[in-house]
MIKEKOL-139250 format. One record per residue (C-alpha): residue number from 1; x negated, y negated, z negated. Coordinates in steps of 0.2 Angstrom, whole numbers. Example, Ala and Ser with C-alpha at 12.3 -4.5 7.8 and 13.67 -1.06 7.14 Angstrom:
2
[r 1,[-62,22,-39]]
[r 2,[-68,5,-36]]
//
This chain:
474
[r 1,[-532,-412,-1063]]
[r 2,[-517,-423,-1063]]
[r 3,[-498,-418,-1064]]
[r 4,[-497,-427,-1046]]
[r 5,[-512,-414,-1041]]
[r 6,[-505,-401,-1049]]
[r 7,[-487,-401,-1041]]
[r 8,[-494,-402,-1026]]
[r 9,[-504,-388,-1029]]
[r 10,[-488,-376,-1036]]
[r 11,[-480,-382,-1019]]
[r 12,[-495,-376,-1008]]
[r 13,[-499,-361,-1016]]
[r 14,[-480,-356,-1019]]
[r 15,[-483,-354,-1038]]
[r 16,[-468,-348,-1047]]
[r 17,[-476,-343,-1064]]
[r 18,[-486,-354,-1079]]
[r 19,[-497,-344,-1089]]
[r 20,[-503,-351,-1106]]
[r 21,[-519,-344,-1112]]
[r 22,[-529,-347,-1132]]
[r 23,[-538,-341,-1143]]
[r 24,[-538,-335,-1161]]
[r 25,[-553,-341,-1174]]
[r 26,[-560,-322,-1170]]
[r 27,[-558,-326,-1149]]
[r 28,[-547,-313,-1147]]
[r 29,[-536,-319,-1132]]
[r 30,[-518,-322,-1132]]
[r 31,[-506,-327,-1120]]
[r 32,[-488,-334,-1116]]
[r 33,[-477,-336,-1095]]
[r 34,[-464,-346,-1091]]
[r 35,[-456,-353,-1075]]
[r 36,[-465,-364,-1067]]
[r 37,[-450,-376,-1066]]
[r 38,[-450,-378,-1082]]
[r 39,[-468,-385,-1082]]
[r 40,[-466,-405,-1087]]
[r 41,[-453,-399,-1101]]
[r 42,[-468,-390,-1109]]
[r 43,[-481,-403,-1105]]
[r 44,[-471,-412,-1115]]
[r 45,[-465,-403,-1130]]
[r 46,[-475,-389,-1131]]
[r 47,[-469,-372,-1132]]
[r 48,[-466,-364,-1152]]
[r 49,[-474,-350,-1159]]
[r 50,[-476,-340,-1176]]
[r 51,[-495,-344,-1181]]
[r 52,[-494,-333,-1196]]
[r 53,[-494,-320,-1182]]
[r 54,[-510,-322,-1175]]
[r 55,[-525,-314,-1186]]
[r 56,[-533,-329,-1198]]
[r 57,[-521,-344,-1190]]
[r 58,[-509,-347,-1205]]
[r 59,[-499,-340,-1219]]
[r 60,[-483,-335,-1218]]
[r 61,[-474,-350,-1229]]
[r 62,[-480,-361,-1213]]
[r 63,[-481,-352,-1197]]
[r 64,[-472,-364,-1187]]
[r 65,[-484,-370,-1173]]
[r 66,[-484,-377,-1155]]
[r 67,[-495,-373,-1140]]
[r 68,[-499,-388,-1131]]
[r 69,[-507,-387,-1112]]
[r 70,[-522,-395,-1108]]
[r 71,[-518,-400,-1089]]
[r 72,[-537,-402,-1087]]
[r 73,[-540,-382,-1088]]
[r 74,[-527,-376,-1074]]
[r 75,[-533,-364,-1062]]
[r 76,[-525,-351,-1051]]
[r 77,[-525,-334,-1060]]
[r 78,[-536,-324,-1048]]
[r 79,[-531,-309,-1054]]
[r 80,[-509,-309,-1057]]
[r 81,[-499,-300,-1045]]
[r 82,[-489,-316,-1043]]
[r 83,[-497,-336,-1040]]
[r 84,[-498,-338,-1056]]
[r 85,[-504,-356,-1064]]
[r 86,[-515,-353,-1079]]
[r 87,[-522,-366,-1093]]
[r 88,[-527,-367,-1109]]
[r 89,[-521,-374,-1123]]
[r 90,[-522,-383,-1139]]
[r 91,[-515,-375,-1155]]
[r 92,[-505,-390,-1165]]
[r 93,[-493,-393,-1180]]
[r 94,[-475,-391,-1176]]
[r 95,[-476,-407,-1184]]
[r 96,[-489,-419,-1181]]
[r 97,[-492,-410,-1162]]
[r 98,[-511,-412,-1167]]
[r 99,[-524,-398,-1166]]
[r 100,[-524,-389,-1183]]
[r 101,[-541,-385,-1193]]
[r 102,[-542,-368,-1187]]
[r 103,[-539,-370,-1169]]
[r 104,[-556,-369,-1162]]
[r 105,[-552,-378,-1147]]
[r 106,[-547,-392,-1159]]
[r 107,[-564,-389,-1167]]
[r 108,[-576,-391,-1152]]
[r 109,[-565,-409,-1148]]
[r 110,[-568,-415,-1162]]
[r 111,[-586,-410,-1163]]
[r 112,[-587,-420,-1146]]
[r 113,[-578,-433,-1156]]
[r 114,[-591,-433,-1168]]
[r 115,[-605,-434,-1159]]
[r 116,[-600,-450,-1149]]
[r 117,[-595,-458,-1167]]
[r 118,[-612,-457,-1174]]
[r 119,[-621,-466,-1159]]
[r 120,[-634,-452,-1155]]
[r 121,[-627,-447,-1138]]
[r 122,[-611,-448,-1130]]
[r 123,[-614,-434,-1120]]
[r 124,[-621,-416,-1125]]
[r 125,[-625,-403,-1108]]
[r 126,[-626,-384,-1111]]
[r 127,[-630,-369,-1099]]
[r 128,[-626,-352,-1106]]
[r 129,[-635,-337,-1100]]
[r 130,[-622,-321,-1100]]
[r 131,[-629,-305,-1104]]
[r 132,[-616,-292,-1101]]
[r 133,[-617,-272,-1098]]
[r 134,[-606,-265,-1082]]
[r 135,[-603,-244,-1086]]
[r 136,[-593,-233,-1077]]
[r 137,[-587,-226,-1090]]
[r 138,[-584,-231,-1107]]
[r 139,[-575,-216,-1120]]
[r 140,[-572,-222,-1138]]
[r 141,[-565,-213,-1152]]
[r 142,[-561,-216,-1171]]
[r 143,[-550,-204,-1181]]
[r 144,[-550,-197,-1198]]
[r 145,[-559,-183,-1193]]
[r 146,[-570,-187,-1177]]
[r 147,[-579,-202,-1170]]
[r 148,[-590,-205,-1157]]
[r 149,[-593,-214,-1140]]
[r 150,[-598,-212,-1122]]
[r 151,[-605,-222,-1111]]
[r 152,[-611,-217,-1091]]
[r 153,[-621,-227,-1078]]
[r 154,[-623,-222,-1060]]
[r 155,[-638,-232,-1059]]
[r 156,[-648,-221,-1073]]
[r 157,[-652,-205,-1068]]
[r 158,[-652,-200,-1088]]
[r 159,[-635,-207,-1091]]
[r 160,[-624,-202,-1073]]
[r 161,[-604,-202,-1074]]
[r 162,[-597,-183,-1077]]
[r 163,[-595,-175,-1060]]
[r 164,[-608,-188,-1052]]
[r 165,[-621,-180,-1043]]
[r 166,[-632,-195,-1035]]
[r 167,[-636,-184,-1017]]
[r 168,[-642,-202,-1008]]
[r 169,[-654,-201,-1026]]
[r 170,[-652,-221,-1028]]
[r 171,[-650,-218,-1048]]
[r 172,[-668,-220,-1056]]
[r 173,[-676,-218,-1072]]
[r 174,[-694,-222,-1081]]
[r 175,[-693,-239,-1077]]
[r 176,[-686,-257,-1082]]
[r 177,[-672,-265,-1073]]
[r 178,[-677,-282,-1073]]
[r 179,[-672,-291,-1054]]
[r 180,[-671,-271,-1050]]
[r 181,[-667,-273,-1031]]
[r 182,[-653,-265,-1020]]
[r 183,[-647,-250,-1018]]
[r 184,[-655,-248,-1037]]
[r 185,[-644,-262,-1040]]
[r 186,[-629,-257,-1037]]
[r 187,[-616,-267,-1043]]
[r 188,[-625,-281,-1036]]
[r 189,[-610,-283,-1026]]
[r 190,[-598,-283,-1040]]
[r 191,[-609,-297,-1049]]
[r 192,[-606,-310,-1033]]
[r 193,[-586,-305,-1033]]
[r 194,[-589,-310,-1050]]
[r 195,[-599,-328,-1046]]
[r 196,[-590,-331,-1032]]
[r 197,[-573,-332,-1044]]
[r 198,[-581,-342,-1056]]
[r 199,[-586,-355,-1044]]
[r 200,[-569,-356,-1037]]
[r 201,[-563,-362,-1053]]
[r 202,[-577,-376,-1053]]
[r 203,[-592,-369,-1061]]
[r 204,[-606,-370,-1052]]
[r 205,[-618,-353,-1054]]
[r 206,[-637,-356,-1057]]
[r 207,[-641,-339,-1052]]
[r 208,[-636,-319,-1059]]
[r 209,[-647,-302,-1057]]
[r 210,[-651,-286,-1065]]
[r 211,[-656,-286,-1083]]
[r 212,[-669,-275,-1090]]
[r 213,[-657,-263,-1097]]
[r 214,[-655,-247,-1083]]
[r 215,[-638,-244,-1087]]
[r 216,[-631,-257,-1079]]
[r 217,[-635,-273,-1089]]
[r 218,[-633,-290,-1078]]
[r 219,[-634,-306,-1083]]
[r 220,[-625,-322,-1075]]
[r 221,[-631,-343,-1079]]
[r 222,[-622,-357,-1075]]
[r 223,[-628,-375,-1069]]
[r 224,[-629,-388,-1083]]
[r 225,[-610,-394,-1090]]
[r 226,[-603,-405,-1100]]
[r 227,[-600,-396,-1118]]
[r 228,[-580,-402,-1116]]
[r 229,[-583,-393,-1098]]
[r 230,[-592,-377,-1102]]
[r 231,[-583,-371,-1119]]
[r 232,[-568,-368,-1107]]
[r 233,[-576,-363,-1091]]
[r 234,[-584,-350,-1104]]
[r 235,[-568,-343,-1108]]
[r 236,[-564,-341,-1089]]
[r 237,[-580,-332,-1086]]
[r 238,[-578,-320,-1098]]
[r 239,[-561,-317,-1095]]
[r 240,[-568,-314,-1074]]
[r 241,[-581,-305,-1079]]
[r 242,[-567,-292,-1090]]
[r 243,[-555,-290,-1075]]
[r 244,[-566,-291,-1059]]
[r 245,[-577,-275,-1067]]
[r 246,[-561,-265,-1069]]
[r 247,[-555,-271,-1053]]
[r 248,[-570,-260,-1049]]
[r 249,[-567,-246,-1059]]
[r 250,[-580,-252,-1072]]
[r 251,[-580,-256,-1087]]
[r 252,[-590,-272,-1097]]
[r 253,[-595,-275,-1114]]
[r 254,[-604,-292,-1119]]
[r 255,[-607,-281,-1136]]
[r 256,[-625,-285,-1140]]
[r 257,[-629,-268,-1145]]
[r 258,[-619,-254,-1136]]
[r 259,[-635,-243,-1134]]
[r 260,[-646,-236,-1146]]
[r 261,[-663,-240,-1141]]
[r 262,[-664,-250,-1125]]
[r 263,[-660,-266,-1124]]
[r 264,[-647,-277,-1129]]
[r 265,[-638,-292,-1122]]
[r 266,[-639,-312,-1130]]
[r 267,[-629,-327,-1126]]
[r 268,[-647,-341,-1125]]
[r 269,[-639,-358,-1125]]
[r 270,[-650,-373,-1115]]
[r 271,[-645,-388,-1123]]
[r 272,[-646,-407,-1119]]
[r 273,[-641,-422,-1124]]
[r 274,[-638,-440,-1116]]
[r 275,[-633,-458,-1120]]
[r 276,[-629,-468,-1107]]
[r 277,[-634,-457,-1093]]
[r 278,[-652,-456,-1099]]
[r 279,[-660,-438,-1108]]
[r 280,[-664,-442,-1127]]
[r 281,[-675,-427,-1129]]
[r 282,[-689,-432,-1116]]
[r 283,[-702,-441,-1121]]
[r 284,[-718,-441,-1111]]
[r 285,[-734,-436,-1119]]
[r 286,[-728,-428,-1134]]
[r 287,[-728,-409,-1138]]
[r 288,[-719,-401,-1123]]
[r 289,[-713,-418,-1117]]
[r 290,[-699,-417,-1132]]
[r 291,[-692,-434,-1141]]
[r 292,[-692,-434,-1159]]
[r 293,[-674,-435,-1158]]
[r 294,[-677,-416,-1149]]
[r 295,[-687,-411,-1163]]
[r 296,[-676,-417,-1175]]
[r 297,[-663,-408,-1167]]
[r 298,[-672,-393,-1166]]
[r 299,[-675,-396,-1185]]
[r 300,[-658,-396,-1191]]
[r 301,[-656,-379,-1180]]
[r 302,[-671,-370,-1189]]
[r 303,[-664,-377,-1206]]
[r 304,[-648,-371,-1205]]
[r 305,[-650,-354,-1195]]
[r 306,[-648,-344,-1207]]
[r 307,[-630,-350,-1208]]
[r 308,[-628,-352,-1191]]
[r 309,[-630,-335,-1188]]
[r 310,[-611,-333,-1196]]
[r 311,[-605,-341,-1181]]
[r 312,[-618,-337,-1165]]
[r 313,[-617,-321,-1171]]
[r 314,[-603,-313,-1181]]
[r 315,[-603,-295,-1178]]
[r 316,[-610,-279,-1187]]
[r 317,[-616,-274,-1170]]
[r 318,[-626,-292,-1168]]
[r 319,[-639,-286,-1179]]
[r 320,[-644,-272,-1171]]
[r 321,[-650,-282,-1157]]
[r 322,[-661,-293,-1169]]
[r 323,[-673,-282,-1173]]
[r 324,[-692,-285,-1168]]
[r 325,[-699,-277,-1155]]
[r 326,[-685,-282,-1140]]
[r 327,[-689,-301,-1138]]
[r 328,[-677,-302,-1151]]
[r 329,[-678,-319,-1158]]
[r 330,[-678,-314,-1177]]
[r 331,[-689,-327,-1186]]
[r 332,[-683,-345,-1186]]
[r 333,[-695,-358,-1176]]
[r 334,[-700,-364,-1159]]
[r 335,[-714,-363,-1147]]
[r 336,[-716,-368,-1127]]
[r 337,[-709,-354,-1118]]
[r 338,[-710,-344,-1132]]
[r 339,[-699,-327,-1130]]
[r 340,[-700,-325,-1148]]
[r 341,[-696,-340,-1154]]
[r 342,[-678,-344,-1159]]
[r 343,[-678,-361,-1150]]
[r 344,[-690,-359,-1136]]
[r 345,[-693,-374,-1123]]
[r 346,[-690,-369,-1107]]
[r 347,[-708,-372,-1097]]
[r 348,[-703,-374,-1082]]
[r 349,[-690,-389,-1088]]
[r 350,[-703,-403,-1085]]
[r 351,[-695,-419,-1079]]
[r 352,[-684,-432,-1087]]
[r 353,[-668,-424,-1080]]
[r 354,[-671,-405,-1084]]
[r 355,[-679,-407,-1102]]
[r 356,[-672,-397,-1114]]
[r 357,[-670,-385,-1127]]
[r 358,[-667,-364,-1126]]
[r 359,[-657,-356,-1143]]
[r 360,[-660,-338,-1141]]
[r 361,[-653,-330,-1155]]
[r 362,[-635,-329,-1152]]
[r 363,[-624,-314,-1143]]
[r 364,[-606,-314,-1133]]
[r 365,[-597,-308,-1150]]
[r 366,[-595,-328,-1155]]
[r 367,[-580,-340,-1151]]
[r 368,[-590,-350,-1142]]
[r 369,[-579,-366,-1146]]
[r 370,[-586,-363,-1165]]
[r 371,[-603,-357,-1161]]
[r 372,[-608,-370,-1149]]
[r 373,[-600,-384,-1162]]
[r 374,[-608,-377,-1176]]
[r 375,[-624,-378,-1166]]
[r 376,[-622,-396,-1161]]
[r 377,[-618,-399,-1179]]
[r 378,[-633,-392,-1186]]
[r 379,[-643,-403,-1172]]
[r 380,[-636,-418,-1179]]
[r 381,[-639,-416,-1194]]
[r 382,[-658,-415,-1190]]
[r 383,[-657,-431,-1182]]
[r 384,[-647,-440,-1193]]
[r 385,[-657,-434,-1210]]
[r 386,[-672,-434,-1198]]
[r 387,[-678,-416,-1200]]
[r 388,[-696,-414,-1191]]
[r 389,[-700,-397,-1190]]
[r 390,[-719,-390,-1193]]
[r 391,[-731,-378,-1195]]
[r 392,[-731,-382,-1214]]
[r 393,[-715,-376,-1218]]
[r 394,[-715,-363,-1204]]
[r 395,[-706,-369,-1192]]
[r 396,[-717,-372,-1179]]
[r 397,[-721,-375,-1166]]
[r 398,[-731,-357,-1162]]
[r 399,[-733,-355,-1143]]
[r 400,[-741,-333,-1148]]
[r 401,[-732,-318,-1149]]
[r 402,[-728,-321,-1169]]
[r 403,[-724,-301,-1172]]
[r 404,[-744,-297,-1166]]
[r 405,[-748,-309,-1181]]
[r 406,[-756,-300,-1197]]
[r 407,[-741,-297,-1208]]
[r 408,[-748,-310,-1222]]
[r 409,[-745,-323,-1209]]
[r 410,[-728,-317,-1204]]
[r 411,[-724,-319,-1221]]
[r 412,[-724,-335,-1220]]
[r 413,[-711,-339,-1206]]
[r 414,[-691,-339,-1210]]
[r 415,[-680,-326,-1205]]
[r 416,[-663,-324,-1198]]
[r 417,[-651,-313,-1210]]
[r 418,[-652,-294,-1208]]
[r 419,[-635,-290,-1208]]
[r 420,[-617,-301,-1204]]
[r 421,[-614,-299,-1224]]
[r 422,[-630,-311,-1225]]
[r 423,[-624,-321,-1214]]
[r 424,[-608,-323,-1220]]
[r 425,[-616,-328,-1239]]
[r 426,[-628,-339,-1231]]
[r 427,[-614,-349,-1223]]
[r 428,[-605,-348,-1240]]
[r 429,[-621,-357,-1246]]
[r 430,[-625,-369,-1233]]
[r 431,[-610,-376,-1222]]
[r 432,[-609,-396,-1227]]
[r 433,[-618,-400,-1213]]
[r 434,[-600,-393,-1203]]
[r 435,[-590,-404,-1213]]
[r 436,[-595,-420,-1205]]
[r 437,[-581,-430,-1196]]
[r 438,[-571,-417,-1203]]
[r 439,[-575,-406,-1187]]
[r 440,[-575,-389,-1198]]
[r 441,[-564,-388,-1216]]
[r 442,[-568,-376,-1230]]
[r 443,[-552,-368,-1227]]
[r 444,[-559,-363,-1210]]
[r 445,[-575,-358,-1214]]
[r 446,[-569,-344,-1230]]
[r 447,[-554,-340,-1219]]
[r 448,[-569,-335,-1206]]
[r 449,[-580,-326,-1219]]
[r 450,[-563,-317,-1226]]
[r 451,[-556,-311,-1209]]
[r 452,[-577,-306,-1203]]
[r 453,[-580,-297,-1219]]
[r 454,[-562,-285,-1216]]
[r 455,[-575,-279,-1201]]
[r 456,[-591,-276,-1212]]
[r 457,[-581,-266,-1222]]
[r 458,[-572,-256,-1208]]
[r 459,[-588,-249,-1202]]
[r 460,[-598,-249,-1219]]
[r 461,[-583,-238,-1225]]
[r 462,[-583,-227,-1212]]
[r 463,[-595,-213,-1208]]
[r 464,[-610,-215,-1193]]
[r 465,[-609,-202,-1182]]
[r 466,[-629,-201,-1185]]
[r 467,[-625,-197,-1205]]
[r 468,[-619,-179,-1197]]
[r 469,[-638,-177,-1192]]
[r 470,[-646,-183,-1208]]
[r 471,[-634,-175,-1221]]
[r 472,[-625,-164,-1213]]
[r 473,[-633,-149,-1219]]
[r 474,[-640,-154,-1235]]
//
């Protein structure tokens, strides 16, 4: 959108009210108003803010900072009480008015930037699938002296609201809710409210349903974008998502793992890259119709996974999701539509156009701006140093359940770390590949592991509510 468009857009829709929106390196939301007639003044210069307020942006002897609007993000708020223009923005120095190191909006352009410099592609496509969970309630408490949560689901008869007593008997139990249909699903209507605002602000929906998890779990996919496209349309979506289920009177967590035992939600990843219109990761006749450019991608992914994990997923709760068992993708390699796999190729994907590749692994705790740049990073890499993967070093391609393999010959395949403290050392020990083009610094990466290790030791200095069971009475 163009200032022309946009002004006539404030004039039609009586807008009185600008709304800038960014994140921090966490993905934490923040947010500043102004007057809507004092719109091309801040197109201009920006509006001034104290970085070394916001968690991991900057110390205190340089705080000055500037947010910068990126006119091609507006939309109208659907949710303000007012019209309200919203957009997004780039976080600069006060100086320079350039996006700093640890702006991950800044990241992902130059990312972008980078891919176009080396001559692979000009263009890298992404569809992400989001995997949410919509309860009714959501009680959460952390003192000195008591902790615990509780979550209710209308839908699951073993897990009704307080006072709830499901006379029509549409809650259910003893069974998967995978496509479960209506009335079973019943916040299907709550879904489309949700699709049908994320369409209004441009981005098209492949399709949404029921997950298998009972208590509510759903999960919405887009159409394929452009990675400049979709790391902000992603921001929009989970922001709708947030609003529209309380809107409701629900509540929605994209936490990987928020209940014990049943299953948890990812963020897969389709990814596809072009140069000059034309898909560099078909090639007809090879394994799964993939280039070698593909598996060279793929390669640099299954190298560096270990320390990718730091980005795709950083949260103590993310491994609590990987464990075997839940078609969790644990074990780093690839196969034809392989639910195990970390990278599976997506079967159904057969022609030129639709050829691509499916990362698994990551959850909706990541900055997508840094998780999805650190993926295309790693990709590069591959292709650039020519990384093949294979069955001798483990990486595939397997096309079997790996996990009904005899333990001797699991053995020999690589694993995601265990824990976000693994994670965080095997970044530590692997991030060069990020430095390239100067898209990620060193200082952003230990800022990263310094702010995500204050959370491993919150909750590994804190005691579990299940240690009451085990110790209790010892």
């Amino acid at each position: 959108m163009n200032l022309v468009d946009l002004k006539r857009l404030i004039v039609e829709r009586g807008i009185k009210s600008v709304d800038l929106k960014y994140p921090d390196l966490i993905c934490n939301w923040y947010h500043i108003s102004f007057p809507v007639r004092r719109l091309e003044h801040v197109l201009e210069h920006g509006i001034p803010f104290d970085g070394s307020s916001i968690p991991g942006m900057k110390s205190v002897e340089s705080g000055d900072m500037i947010l910068m609007p990126d006119l091609t993000t507006a939309i109208i708020d659907p949710f303000t009480r007012y019209p309200t223009l919203r957009m997004l923005c780039y976080i600069c120095d006060a100086d320079t008015r350039t996006g700093v190191k640890k702006d991950s909006r800044s990241v992902a352009k130059r990312a972008q930037e980078y891919m176009v410099s080396t001559g692979i592609a000009d263009k890298s496509y992404w569809i992400p699938e989001f995997e949410f969970y919509l309860f009714n309630e959501a009680t959460i408490s952390n003192g000195k002296f008591s902790a615990g949560y509780s979550f209710t689901s209308a839908e699951n008869k073993e897990d009704l609201p307080g006072g709830y007593k499901d006379i029509l008997g549409t809650a259910v139990a003893n069974r998967k809710g995978y496509h479960i249909d209506i009335p079973f699903d019943k916040y299907a209507h709550v879904r489309e409210e949700m699709v049908q605002m994320i369409e209004d602000i441009g981005c098209r929906i492949r399709y949404h349903h029921h997950e298998v998890g009972l208590s509510g779990q759903q999960e919405i996919e887009t159409e394929m974008l452009d990675f400049e496209t979709i790391t902000d349309k992603m921001m929009y979506i989970k922001d709708i998502i947030h609003n529209c289920a309380l809107k409701n009177e629900l509540t929605a967590t994209f936490m990987p793992k928020p209940i014990y035992d049943e299953a948890g939600s990812g963020l897969h990843y389709h990814i596809q890259l072009r140069k000059q219109g034309k898909n560099i990761f078909y090639q007809k006749g090879n394994y799964a119709d993939l280039s070698e450019e593909a598996l060279c991608f793929i390669g640099g992914i299954l190298k560096h996974g270990r320390s990718l994990t730091a980005f795709t997923n950083p949260s103590t709760n993310s491994f609590k999701r990987l464990l075997p068992g839940f078609e969790a993708p644990v074990k780093l390699f690839f196969g034809l539509a392989n639910r195990s796999a970390a990278i599976r190729i997506p079967k159904y994907a057969t022609s030129e156009d639709t050829k691509r590749i499916e990362f698994r692994t990551g959850d909706g705790t990541c900055n997508y701006y840094l998780a999805m740049s650190a993926l295309l990073m790693a990709g590069l890499d591959g292709i650039k140093k020519r990384i093949i993967p294979g069955e001798a070093d483990g990486y595939g391609p397997y096309d079997d359940n790996v996990f009904n393999w005899p333990e001797e010959k699991q053995a020999r395949l690589h694993s995601i770390p265990s824990s976000l403290e693994e994670s965080l050392q095997a970044l530590l020990e692997d991030y060069e590949y990020l430095l390239a083009g100067d898209v990620f610094n060193e200082e952003l990466i230990r800022t990263w592991v310094k702010e995500k290790m204050k959370e491993v030791n919150a909750v590994r200095n804190r005691p579990h509510p299940f240690e009451m069971n085990l110790y209790y009475s010892l």
